[in-house]
N, C-alpha and C positions, 0 to 999 in steps of 0.2 A: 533281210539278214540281221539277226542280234547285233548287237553293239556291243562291248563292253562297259560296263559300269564304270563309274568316274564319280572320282572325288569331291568334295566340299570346293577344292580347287579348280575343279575341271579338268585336270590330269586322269587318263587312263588307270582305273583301279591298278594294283600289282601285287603279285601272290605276298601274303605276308611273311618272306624271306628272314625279317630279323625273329618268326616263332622256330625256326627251322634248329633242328637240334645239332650239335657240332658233327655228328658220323654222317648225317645228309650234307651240307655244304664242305665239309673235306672230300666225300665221295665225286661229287658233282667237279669241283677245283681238281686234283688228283686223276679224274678220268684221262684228258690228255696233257701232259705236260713237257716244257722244254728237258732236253737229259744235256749230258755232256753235249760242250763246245767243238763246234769237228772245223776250228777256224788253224788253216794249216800253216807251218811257219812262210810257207812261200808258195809260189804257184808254179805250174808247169815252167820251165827253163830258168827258174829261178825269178818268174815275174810278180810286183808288189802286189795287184791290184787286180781278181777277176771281175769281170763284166758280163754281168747276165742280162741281154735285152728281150725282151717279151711278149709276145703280140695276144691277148685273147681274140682271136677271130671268132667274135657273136656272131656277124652280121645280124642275121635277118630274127635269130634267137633271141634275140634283147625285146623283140616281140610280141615271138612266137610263145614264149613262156609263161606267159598271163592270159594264152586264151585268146588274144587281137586278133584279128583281121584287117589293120586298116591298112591299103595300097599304101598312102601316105607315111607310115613310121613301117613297115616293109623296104619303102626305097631307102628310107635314111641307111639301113642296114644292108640294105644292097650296095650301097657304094664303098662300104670296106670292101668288096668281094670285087668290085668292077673296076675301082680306082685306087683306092688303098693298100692294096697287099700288092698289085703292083707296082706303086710309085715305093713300098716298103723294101720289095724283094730286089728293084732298079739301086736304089741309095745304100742297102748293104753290101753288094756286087761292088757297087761303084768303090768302098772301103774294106773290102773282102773280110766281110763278117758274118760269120754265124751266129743264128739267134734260133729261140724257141718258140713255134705258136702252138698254142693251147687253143683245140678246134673241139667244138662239141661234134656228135656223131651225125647230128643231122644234119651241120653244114658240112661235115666232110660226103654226107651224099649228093647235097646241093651242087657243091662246087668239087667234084673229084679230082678233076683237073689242075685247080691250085692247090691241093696238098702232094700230088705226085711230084707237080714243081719244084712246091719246097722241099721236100726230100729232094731232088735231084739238084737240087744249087746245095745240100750240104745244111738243109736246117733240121732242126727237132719239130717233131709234128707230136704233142703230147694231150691225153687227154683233161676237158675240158666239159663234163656232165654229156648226156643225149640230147635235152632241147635247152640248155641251160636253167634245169630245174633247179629250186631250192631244198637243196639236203634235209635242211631240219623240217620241214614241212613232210616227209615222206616215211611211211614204216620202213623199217631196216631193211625187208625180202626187197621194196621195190627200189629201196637207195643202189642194192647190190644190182639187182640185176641191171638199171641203166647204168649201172659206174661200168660193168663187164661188157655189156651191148656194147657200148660208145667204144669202148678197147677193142670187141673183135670189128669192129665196124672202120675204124681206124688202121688194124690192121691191114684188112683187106681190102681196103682203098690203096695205101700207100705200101703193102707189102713189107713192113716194119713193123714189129709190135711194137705197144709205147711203153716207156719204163716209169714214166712218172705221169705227176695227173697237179692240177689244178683244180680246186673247187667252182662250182661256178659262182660269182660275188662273194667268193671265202668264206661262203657258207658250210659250215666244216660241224656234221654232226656228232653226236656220241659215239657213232657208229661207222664212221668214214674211216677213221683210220683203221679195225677190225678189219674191213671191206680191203682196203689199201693191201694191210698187208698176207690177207688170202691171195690176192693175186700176183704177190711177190713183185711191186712195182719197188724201185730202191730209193722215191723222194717222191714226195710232196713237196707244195709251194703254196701254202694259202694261209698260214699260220703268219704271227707276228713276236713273238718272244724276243728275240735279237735283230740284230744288224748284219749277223754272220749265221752262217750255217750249224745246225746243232743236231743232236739226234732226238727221235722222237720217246716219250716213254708213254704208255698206257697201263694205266692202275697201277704205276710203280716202276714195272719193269722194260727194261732197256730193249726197241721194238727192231734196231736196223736198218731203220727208214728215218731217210735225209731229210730235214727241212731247210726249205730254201726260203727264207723267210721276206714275206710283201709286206708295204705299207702304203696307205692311203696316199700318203706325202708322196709318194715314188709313182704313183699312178695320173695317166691324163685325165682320167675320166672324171674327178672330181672337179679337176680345176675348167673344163669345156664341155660337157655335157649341157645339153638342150631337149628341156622336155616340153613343150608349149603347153601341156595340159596339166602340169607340174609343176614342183617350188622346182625343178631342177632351172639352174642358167648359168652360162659362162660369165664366170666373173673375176678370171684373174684374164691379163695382155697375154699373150704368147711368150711377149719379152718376160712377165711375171712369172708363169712356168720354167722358162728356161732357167733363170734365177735359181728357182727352187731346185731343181734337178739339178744344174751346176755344182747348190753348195752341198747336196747331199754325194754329191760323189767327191768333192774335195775334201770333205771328212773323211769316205772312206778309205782317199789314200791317203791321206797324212796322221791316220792312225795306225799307220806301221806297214810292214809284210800282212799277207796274209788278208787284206780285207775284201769283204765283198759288194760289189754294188749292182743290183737288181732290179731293173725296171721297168715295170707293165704298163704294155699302152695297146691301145683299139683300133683296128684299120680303121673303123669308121670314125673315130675319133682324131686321131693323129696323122690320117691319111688327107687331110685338107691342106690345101696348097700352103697356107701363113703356118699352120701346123709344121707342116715337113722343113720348115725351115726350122722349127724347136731342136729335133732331134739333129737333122745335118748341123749346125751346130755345136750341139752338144756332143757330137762325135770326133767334130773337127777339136773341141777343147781337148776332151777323156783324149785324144791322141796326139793332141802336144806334150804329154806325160812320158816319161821310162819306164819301163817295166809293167805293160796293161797285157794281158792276156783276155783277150775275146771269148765266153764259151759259150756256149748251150746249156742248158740248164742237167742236162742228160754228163754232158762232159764235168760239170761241177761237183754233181754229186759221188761219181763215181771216181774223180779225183779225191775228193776228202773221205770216200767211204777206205779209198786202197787207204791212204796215208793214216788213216784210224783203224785199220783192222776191224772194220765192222763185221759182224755176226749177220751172214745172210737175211733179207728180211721172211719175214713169214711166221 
């Protein structure tokens, strides 16, 4: 397989960006962009602080998606599915919380059974790519048709259609959102622009579709991922994540009414025992608080879509 060319330095050549005339790099910036703030003055009953917790259930897709086979990094992803999502769905019951997982289409045929579940305890089952493909790697016909698969596939597993979607590793092409909003989903969540929720614009104009915006920081998988054949390795303590996570939600409530705090984690990741004590935890803190409303991600966006009067998407 070719290589890429590389510099005097060793570094990967890179397209020469600074020859690019000003109507290419506005065009390219421009394509998607943050619109209005849809951060509300308060949350449902009048509470400070919503709570969006998040599960990407890969499992066995973190894989599956580069072509693997090996039994060995298969199991690692099988134990979200066999130990993780239920020690997850156990510890939110136990705190009567609703959360959102983000299932690709091929683990909701894997495992149909845990996505019926979590619909039936009261959670979001949203979409999360077909085998956890990479968007910008793919031409637009075959981006759409697995974003649409994974939807009716999801549907008909769990009997709900999904309203929002997830990129897979927020891989978010030129073309994702076009795709998004032909199917009239009313939020996304893979973008990073804010801290709070905002609307989406594409080439300008204002699209109707909610972003619920991730950040790396907010996420386990950086801080505890294990690749042995990889530079990936756990390198912060547990206690060091909970830290982290801690102070990112004590900003978001001591900056006022209205803020939001959102955070993605991996059954296979955050489902191990030293793990589950991160987030119990961090649940026990977030609810020493006044005024925390717990949502779904599906509940967030259509909270701040009423209270903005947003324009149907599509």
């Amino acid at each position: 397989m070719a290589t890429k060319p590389k510099t005097a330095s060793g570094l990967p050549d890179q397209p020469e960006a600074w020859r690019w005339p000003e109507e290419k790099w506005r065009k390219i910036v421009g394509k998607v962009r943050a619109g209005r703030s849809l951060r509300p003055k308060a949350w449902p009953g009048g509470a400070r602080t919503a709570v969006a917790l998040s599960f990407d259930s890969d499992h066995e897709t973190q894989t599956l998606r580069w072509g693997h086979d090996s039994p060995g990094r298969l199991s690692a992803g099988e134990y979200g599915a066999r130990v993780g999502v239920p020690r997850i769905r156990k510890l939110l019951a136990q705190y009567d919380i609703k959360a959102t997982f983000f299932v690709p289409g091929v683990i909701a045929l894997l495992y149909p059974d845990e996505q019926r579940a979590n619909v039936a305890e009261g959670h979001e089952v949203a979409i999360h790519s077909w085998i956890h493909e990479l968007n910008s790697t793919l031409p637009p016909k075959d981006e759409r048709e697995l974003q649409m698969r994974a939807a009716d596939t999801l549907e008909k597993v769990t009997g709900e259609r999904p309203v929002g979607i997830r990129t897979p590793s927020w891989d978010f092409s030129a073309h994702t959102l076009a795709i998004t909003r032909e199917m009239g989903l009313i939020y996304d969540s893979s973008l990073m622009a804010d801290d709070d929720p905002y609307e989406l614009l594409e080439d300008g104009e204002a699209t109707g579709v909610v972003e619920l915006p991730v950040e790396w920081i907010r996420d386990d998988a950086p801080y505890l991922t294990m690749d042995r054949f990889g530079s990936a390795r756990p390198y912060t303590s547990p206690a060091g994540v909970l830290e982290v996570f801690r102070r990112e939600f004590d900003y978001a409530y001591a900056s006022g009414p209205g803020g939001l705090y959102l955070l993605t984690m991996h059954p296979h990741v955050i489902g191990h025992a030293s793990r589950m004590q991160i987030l119990e935890e961090l649940i026990r803190h977030i609810r020493s608080h006044a005024g925390i409303w717990f949502a779904t991600h599906a509940d967030v966006a259509r909270y701040v879509r009423a209270e903005a009067r947003l324009k149907a998407p599509g």
